[in-house]
C-alpha positions as CSV (number, residue, x, y, z in Angstrom):
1,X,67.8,-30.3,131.8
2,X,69.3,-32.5,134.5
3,X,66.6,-34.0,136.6
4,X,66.6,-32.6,140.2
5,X,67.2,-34.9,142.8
6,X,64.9,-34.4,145.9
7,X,65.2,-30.6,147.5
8,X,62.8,-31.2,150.3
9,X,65.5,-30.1,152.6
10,X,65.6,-26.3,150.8
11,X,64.0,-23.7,153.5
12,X,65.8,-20.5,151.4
13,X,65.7,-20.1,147.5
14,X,68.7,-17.8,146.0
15,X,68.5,-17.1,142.9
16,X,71.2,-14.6,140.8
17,X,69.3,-12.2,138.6
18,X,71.6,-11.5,135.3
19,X,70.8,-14.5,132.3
20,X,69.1,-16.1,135.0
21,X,65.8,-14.9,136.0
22,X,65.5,-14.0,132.6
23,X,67.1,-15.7,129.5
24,X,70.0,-15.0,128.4
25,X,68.5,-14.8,124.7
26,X,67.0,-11.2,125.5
27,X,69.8,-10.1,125.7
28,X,69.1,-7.3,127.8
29,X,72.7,-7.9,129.8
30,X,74.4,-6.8,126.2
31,X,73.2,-3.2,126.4
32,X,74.9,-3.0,130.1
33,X,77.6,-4.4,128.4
34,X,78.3,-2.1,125.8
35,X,77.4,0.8,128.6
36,X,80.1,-0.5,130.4
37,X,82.9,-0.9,127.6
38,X,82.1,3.2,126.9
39,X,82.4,4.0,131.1
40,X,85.4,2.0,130.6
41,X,87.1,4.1,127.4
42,X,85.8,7.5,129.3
43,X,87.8,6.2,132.6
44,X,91.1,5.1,131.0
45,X,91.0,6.9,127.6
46,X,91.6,3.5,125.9
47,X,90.2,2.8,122.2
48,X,87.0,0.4,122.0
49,X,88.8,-2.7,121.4
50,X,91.5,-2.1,124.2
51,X,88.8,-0.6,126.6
52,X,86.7,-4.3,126.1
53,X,89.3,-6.4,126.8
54,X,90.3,-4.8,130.2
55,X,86.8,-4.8,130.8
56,X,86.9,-8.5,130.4
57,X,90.1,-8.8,132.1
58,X,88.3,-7.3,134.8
59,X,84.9,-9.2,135.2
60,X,87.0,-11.9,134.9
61,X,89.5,-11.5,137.4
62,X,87.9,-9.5,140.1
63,X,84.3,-10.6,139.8
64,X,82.8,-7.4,138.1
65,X,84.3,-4.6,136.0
66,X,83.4,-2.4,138.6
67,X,85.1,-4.2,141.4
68,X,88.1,-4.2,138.9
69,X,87.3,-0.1,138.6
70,X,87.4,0.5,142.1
71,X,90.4,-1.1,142.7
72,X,92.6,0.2,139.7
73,X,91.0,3.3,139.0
74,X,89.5,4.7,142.7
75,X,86.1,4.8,140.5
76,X,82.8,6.0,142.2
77,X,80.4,3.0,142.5
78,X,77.1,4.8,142.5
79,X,77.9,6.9,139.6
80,X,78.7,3.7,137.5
81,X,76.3,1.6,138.1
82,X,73.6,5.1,137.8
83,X,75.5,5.2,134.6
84,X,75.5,1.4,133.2
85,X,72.0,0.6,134.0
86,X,70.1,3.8,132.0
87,X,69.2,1.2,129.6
88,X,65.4,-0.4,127.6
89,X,64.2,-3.2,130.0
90,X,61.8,-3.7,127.3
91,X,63.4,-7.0,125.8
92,X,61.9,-9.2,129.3
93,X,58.6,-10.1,128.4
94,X,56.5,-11.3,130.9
95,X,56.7,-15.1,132.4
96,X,54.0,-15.9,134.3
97,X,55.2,-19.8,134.6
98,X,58.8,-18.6,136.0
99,X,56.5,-16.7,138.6
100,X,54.5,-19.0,139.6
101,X,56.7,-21.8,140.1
102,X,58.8,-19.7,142.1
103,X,56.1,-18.4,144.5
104,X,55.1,-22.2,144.8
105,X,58.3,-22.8,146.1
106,X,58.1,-23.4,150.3
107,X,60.3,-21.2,151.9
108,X,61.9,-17.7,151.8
109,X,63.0,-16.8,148.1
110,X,65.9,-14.3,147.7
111,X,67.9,-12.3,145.0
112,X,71.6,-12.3,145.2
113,X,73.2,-10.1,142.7
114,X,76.0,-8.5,141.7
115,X,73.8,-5.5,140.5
116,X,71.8,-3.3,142.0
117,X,68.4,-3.3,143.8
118,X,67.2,-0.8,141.4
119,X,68.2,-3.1,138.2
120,X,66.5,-5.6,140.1
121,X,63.3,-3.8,140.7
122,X,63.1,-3.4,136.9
123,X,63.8,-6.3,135.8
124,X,60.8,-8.3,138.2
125,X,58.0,-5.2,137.4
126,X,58.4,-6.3,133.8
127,X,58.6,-10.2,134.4
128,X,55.5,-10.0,136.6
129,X,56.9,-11.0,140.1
130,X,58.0,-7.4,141.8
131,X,56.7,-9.2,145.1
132,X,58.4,-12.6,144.6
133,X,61.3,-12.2,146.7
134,X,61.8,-11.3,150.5
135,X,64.8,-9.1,149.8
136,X,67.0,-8.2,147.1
137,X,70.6,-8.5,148.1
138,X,72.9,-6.3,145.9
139,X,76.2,-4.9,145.3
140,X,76.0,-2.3,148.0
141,X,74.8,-5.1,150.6
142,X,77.9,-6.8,149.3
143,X,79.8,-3.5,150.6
144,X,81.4,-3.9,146.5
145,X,82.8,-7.5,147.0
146,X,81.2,-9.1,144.9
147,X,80.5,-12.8,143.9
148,X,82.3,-15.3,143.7
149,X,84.2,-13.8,146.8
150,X,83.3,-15.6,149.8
151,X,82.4,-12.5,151.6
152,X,79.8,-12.1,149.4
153,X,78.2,-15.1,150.4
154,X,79.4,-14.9,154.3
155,X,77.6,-11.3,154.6
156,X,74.1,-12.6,152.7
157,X,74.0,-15.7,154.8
158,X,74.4,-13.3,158.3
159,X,72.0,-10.8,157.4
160,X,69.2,-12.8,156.7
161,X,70.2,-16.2,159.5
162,X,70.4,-18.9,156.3
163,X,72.1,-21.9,156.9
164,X,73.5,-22.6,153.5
165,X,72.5,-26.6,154.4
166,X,69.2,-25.8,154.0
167,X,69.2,-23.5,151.0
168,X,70.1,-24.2,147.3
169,X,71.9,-21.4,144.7
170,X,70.9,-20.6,141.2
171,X,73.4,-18.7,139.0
172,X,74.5,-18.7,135.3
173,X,78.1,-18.4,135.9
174,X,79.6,-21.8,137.3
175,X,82.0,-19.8,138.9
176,X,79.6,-18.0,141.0
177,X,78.8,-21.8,142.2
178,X,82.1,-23.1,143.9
179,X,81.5,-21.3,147.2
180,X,77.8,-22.4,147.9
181,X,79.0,-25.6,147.0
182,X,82.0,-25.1,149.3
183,X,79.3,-23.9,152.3
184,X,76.9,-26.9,151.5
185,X,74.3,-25.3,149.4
186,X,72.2,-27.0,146.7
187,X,73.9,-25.4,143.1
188,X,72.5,-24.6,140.1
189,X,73.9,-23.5,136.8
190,X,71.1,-21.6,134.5
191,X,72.7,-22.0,131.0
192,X,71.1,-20.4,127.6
193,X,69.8,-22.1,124.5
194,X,71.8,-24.4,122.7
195,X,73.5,-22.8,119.8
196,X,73.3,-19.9,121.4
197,X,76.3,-17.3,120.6
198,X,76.5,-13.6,120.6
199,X,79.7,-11.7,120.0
200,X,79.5,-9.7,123.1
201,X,80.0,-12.7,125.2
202,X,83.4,-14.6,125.4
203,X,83.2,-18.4,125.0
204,X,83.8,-19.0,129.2
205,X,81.1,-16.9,129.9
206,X,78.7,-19.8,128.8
207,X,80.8,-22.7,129.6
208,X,78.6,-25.5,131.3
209,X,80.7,-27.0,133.9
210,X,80.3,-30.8,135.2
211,X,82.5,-30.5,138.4
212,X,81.4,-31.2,141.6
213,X,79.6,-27.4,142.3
214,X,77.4,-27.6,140.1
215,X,74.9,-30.1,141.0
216,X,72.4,-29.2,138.5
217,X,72.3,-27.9,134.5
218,X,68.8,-26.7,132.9
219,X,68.2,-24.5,130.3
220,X,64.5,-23.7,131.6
221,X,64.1,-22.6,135.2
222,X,60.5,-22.6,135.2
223,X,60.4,-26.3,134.0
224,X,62.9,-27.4,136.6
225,X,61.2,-25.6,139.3
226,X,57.8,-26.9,138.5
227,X,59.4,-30.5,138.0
228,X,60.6,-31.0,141.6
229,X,59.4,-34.0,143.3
């Protein structure tokens, strides 16, 4: 964990939700995963293995698979995401330490995600913090565009008056980091476990990136959070 230089400035908290307000480990992002390959083959007719790698090709390329879907495929939105996050939230246990070092935190704290605000809600009910967070911003909010497109960003920080100067990004993708770097945020990457593989997830999924937008690297949020000068 890379020690934090001083934050005092921070007035807004962001924080993405996927492998990062819970760990990776759980792997509770695998079962939407594997939901997602199967609305993939049922869209295009594709094998498993084919279906997977668009649906990388995808996630990789226009942010989400469903972004991807929408634009190749004229997909409904609401019925995917209905469809990819029927899954057992029962993998997050509980963290009361991640809780309570985020409600220490001075300042308005906020969810920024490329899922929805109903994933959301299930995913804080079961770590213990359903009323940590002064909204959850989601894929809808984001009108479908979702990060690491700068409109993403641009529409979050209008809606709710932050100046990106004063507020500080946690995510576990470093790509989701360039633009609040770019906008003069504070960046975070939240990276899993050393050693930590899983063959649902390609190698630059959990690359940890040393350029210049990612200020910070820590494999335990709650430890970095309570550590802050």
């Amino acid at each position: 964990m890379s020690a934090p230089s001083r934050l005092s400035h921070v007035t807004d908290w962001v924080f993405d939700l996927d492998n990062t307000l819970y760990p990776r480990e759980c792997n509770l992002f695998a079962q939407i995963d594997i939901r997602i390959t199967r609305y993939v083959m049922d869209i295009t007719r594709l094998d498993f293995d084919t279906a997977r790698a668009l649906q990388k090709d995808y996630y990789r390329d226009f942010g989400t698979t469903l972004n991807g879907l929408m634009q190749r495929h004229q997909i409904d939105p609401d019925h995917f995401l209905r469809n990819v996050h029927a899954i057992d939230y029962s993998p997050v246990d509980p963290h009361p330490a991640l809780v309570e070092a985020i409600r220490a935190l001075p300042g308005r704290k906020f969810i920024l995600t490329n899922g929805d605000v109903g994933h959301a809600r299930s995913v804080l009910s079961r770590l213990g913090g359903g009323d940590l967070f002064e909204e959850v911003h989601d894929i809808r909010a984001m009108t479908f565009v979702p990060k690491p497109h700068r409109a993403a960003y641009d529409g979050f920080f209008a809606r709710y008056g932050i100046d990106p100067r004063r507020a500080i990004m946690f995510d576990d993708l470093e790509k989701n980091l360039v633009v609040p770097h770019d906008m003069g945020m504070a960046t975070v990457q939240v990276v899993p476990g050393e050693g930590f593989a899983h063959d649902q997830v390609d190698a630059w999924e959990l690359g940890r990136a040393t350029g210049p937008h990612v200020h910070h690297v820590t494999g335990d949020l709650a430890g970095f959070l309570r550590n802050l000068p």
